[in-house]
N, C-alpha and C positions, 0 to 999 in steps of 0.2 A: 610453369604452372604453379601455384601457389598451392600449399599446405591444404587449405580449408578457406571457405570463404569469409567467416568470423570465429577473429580467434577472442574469446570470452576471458577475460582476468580474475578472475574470483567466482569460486562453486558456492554462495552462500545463497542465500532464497531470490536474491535475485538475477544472479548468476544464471541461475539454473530455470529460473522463471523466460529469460530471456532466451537461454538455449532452445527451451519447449515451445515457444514460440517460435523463432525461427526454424527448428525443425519441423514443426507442423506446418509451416509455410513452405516448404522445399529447399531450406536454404540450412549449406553444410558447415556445421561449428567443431570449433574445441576447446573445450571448455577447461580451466589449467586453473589448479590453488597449489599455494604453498603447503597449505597442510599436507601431513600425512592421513588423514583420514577425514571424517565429521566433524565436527565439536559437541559439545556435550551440555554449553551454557543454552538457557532461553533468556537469551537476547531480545525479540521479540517472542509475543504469546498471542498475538489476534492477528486474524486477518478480516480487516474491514469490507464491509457492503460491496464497495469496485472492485474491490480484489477477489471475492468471490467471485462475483459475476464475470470477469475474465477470467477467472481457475473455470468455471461452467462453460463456456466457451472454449478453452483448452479441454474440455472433458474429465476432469479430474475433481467438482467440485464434490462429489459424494464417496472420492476418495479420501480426501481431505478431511471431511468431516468423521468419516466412519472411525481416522485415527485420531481425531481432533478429541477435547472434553466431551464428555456424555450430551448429544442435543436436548435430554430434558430437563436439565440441571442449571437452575437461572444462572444470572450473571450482574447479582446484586453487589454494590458495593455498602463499606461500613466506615463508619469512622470511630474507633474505640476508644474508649477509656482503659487505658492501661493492658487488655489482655482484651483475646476473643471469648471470653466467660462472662465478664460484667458486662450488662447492658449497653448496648452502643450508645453513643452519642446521636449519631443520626446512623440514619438507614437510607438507602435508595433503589429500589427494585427496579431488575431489569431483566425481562422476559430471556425464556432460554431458545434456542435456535428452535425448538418444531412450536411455541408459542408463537413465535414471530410468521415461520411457515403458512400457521393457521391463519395467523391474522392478515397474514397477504393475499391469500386464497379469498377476502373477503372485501377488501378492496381494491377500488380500477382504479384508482383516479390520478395514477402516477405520483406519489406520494412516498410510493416505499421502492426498495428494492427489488429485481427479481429474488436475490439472493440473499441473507443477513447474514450478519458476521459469524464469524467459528475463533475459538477460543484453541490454541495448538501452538505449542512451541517451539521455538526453534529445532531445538535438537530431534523434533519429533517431524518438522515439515520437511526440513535439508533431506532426511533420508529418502523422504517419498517424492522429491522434488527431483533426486539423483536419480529415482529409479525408473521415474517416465519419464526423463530423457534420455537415457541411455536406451531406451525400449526405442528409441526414433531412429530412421535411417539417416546418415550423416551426422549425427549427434553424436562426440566423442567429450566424456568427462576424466581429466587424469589429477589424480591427486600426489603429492612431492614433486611438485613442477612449479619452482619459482621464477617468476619473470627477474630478468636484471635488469636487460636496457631493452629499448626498439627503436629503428629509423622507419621512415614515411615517403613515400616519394609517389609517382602518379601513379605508378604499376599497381602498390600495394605497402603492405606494412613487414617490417621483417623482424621477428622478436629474438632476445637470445634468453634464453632461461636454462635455469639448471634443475638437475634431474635428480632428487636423494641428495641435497646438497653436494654433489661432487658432481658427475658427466654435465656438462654443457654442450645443448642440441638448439637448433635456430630452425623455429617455426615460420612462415612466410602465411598471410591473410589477403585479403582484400581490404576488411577495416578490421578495426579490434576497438572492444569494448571492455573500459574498465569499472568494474564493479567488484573493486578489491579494497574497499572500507575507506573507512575516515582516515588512514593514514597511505592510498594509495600511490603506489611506486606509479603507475601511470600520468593521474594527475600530477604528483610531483614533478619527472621529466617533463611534461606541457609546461611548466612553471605557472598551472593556474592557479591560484589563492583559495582559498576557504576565508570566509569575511564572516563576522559575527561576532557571539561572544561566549563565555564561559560560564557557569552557576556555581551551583554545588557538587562539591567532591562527594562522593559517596562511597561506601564501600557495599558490595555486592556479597550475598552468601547464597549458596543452593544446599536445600538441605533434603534426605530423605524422611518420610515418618509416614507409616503406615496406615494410621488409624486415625489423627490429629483432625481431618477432614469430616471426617462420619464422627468425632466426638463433640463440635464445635456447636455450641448451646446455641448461639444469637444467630444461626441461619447462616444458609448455605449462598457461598455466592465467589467472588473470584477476585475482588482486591477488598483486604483490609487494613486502611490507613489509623495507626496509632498516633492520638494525640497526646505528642511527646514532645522536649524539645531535642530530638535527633532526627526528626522528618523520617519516623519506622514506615516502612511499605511493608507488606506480606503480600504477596501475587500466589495466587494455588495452580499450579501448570495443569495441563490438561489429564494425566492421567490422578490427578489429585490425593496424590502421594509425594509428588515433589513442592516446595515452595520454596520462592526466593524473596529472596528478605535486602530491600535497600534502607540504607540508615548513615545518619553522618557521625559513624563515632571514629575513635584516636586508632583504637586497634583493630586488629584482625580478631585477637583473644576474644573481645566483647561480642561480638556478632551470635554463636552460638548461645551465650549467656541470657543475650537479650530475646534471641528466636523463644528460648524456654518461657524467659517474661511474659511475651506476645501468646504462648500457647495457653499460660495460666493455671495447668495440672501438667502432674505427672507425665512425659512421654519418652519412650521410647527413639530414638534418629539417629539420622549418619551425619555427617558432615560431607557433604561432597566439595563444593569448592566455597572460596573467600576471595576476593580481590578487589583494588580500587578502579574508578570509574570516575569523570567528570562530566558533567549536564554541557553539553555543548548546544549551542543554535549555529549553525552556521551553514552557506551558500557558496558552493564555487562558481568565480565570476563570468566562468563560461561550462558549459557543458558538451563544445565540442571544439576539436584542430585538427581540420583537413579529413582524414581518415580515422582517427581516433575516436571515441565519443564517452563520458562519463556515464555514471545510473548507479541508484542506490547511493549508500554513504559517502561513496568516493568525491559525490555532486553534491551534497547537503547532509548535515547531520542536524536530526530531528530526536530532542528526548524525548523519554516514552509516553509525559505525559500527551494523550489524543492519541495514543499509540499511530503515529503519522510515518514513522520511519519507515519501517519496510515495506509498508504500504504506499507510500509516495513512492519509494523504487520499484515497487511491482506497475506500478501506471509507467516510470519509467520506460522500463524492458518491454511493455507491450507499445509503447508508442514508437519508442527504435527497430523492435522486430521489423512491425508493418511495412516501414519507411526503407529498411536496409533491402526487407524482399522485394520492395518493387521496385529498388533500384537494382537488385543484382540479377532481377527477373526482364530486368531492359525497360519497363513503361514507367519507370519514375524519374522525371527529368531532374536537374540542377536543385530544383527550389525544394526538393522534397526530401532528402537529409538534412539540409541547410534549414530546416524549419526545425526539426530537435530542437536543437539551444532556443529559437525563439519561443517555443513550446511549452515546454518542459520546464524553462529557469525559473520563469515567471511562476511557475506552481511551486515550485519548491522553497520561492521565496514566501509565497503565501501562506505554503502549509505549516514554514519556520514561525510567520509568525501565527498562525491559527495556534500553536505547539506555546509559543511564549504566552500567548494569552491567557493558555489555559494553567501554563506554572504560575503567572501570576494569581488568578483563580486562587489557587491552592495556597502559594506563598501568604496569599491577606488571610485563612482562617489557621494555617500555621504560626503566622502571627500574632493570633491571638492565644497562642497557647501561654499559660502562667504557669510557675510551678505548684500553686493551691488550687487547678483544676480539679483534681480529687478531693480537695476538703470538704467535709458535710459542712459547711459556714456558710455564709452571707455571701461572704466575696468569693467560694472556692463554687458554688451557684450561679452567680455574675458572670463567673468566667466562663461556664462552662455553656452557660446561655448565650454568650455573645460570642463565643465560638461557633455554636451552632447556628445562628442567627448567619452568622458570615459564610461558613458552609453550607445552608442550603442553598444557596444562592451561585456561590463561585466555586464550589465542588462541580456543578456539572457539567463548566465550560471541557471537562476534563472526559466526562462520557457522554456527550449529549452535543454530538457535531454531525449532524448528514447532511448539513449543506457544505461542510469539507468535506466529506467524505465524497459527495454527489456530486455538487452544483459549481465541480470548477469548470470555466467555459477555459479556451483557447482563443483569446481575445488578440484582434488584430496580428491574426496567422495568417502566413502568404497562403493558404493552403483553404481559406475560408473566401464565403462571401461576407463580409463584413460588415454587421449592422450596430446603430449605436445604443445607447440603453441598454434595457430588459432587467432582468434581477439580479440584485447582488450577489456576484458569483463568489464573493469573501464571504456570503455571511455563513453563519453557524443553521440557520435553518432553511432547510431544502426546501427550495418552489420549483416545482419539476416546470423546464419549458425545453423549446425546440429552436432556441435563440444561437444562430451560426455558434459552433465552436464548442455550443453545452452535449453532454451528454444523452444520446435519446432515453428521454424516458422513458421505463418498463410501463407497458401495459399485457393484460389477458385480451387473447381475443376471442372471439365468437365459439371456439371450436375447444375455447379452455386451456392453449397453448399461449406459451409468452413470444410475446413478439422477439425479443429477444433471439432465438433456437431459431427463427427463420430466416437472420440474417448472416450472411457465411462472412470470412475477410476478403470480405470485395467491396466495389461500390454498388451501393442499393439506394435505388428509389426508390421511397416508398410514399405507395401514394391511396387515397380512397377510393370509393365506389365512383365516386362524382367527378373523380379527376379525369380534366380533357389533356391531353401529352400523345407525342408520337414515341413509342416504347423503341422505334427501328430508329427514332433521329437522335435520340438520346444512345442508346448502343454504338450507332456510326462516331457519336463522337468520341467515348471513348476507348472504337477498338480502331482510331488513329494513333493512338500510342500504344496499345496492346493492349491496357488497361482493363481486369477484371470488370466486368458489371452484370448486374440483375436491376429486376424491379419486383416488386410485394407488393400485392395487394392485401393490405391491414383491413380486414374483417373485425370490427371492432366499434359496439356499440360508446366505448371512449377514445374511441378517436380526434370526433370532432372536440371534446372537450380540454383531454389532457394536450394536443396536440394543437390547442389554441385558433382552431379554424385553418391552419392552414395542411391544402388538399396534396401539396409534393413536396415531401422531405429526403431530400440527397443527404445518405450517410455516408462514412469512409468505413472501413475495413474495421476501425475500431469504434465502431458504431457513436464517433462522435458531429454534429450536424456541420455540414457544408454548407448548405442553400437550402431555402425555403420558398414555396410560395403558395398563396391564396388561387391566384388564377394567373398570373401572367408568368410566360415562359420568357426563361434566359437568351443570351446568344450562346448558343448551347458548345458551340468550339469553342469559346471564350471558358467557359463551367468545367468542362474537363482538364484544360488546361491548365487552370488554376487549383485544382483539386488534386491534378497529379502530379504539380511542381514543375512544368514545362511552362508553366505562365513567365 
């Protein structure tokens, strides 16, 4: 009998994202990092619209926020002139989490999220991400547990890792998942590639300073980019005392020197860390072998502009969860691990480029930086208006994406009913539909509840008032496999609207669409079976 049923390679937000999942599904993990403890970098600093809404689903989204940045504290960005004291260059507002709240409380029409983003740092979510997992039965997190090797065979997986750098013990799984980063020992023995390419080197600083936040004249808000020619970043972490500071210069030395520049008075700080960094894009060319399966960085690495990285791995971990449990739960046949890679690669290729898009964005009004931007002249004017000019425009490929965020479908998945068209599931802005493979859209219904919280990880029918169906033929078919199901009735004067007229929507577990119809019914053993990878 093996160890555990998923042995998990890396505790970092995804890691850990994927443990809480499958321990909330009944399914026993252990979750094993190299580290001796947490880390301490923000790595990432947002978790985007999906990512909440699965953290709500997990039950944890108002834990998250509660330690996340203040929810009434916008989430403006800046682009400066020299320091955060002289008047920005541009400005771009952007509503703080209980703005957003209100403004969704106000409209149906599937447009927005159930949930909007939360601002929280790395070093701030790993801990709260370790501690509801370990709060779950069968969830084991150990830290000074390095993987060396692992072989594969039909039984299971059998790892040998070392304990404290010294004892070596051999853990035994079912599968194992590596989400142990952009330089992962797992994917490496798969011999799968990471494809893509490189950018800029940067060097990374975290700094502390107390009061730099509440002193900052030109408005409060959470990235401020200096037009410089070193591409300065300031990011303010969530408890907005710490900032990290990206910039391309020669040293380590200059990093602190230039943080002071950017503050433009007097302050008070620590230095806590400095280190280099390179802008990677890139895709591993598979995201599964046999028993194994990638997620997170170890499958793609996504810089931060569109903040896509840890967010593309948390969609990740919940799409492997669902898939692992209903295959070690016995009703998930062949095609439904086997669907991961087909799943998953295709987004992460997407969101690489939705991610290059938007550094390009950035790169053309970088561009136009001179060094007589600050000159009160003719031409140090010129430059600083055609800078602007070029930023408002391609700054917000950079914050202003919820049809990445939303509107990726699962196109030509064994696991869908497959239709052709519907809306651009690349594009940058969200048209909520019910198009096999897309996401259901959030609606309120009747009773002031999001439809969302009525559907559990099963499959759900969900259908209207007017729906004709046999609720007993649809169950019979899928409790031939064993297969979870329910059905919902959506009370919901936008129903008919956001849900484009049609009366029965079959979701999965991850509330992504299966089958759709107006009025004609399926060959409904045909519908399960394809929904539950026995097809």
């Amino acid at each position: 009998m093996n160890d555990t049923q998923v042995l998990i390679v890396g505790a970092g937000p995804v890691g850990l994202t994927l443990a809480i999942e499958l321990g909330q599904q009944g399914v026993s993990c252990i979750v094993i990092d190299r580290r001796p403890e947490l880390g301490k970098l923000p790595k990432m600093e947002r978790s985007n619209a999906r990512t909440m809404e699965n953290f709500r689903r997990a039950g944890i989204a108002d834990r998250i926020r509660a330690a996340g940045l203040d929810n009434d504290l916008p989430m403006d960005v800046f682009i400066c002139l020299e320091n955060v004291v002289n008047e920005p260059l541009l400005h771009h507002p952007y509503p703080s989490v209980n703005e957003l709240k209100r403004a969704g409380r106000s409209i149906n029409d599937g447009s927005l999220p159930l949930e909007p983003y939360q601002l929280i740092s790395q070093y701030t979510l790993e801990p709260l991400l370790r501690d509801v997992a370990i709060e779950l039965a069968g969830v084991t997190v150990l830290f000074g547990h390095e993987l060396l090797e692992f072989t594969q065979d039909d039984s299971g997986v059998v790892a040998t890792v070392t304990v404290d750098g010294s004892d070596t013990v051999t853990l035994s799984a079912d599968y194992l998942a590596g989400c142990d980063g952009g330089a992962s020992t797992v994917r490496q023995q798969l011999g799968i590639e990471l494809r893509g390419e490189s950018l800029l080197e940067l060097r990374q600083a975290l700094f502390y300073c107390e009061d730099l936040f509440e002193r900052i004249p030109i408005g409060k808000g959470r990235h401020y980019h200096i037009a410089d020619g070193q591409h300065a970043f300031m990011i303010v972490q969530d408890d907005t005392k710490h900032f990290s500071l990206h910039a391309s210069v020669r040293t380590d030395e200059e990093m602190p020197i230039l943080f002071e520049k950017i503050a433009g008075m007097p302050i008070k700080y620590k230095t806590l860390y400095i280190g280099r960094w390179t802008q990677r894009l890139m895709v591993a060319d598979r995201y599964d072998a046999d028993r194994v399966f990638l997620a997170g960085d170890s499958a793609h690495l996504v810089i931060p502009t569109g903040g896509l990285g840890m967010n593309t791995g948390a969609g990740d971990a919940v799409d492997l969860a669902w898939k692992l449990a209903g295959t070690l739960n016995g009703w998930g046949g062949a095609g439904l691990l086997n669907s991961y890679n087909c799943e998953r690669q295709p987004i992460g290729v997407r969101n690489v480029a939705a991610s290059r898009r938007a550094a390009v964005g950035r790169r053309a009004w970088r561009d136009a930086w001179r060094p007589n931007i600050a000159d009160d002249t003719p031409e140090g004017r010129a430059t600083r208006e055609h800078l602007v000019e070029i930023a408002e425009r391609e700054q917000r490929w950079s914050n202003e994406l919820p049809g990445i965020e939303l509107g990726y479908r699962y196109r030509h998945s064994p696991l869908i009913i497959d239709e052709e068209g519907g809306p651009d599931p690349d594009s940058f802005e969200y048209t909520p539909t019910t198009w096999p493979g897309a996401r259901l859209p959030h609606i309120w219904l009747d009773d002031g509840t999001p439809i969302q919280d009525h559907l559990g990880r099963c499959y759900t029918l969900v259908h209207s008032r007017d729906a004709v169906f046999s609720e007993e033929a649809f169950a019979e078919a899928f409790s031939r496999y064993g297969a979870p199901f329910a059905t919902f009735l959506a009370q919901s004067t936008a129903f008919e609207m956001v849900y484009e007229g049609y009366q029965l929507i079959l979701v999965r577990p991850d509330l992504h669409v299966v089958w759709r119809s107006r009025a004609t019914l399926p060959d409904l053993a045909l519908l399960a079976a394809i929904a539950t990878g026995n097809a």
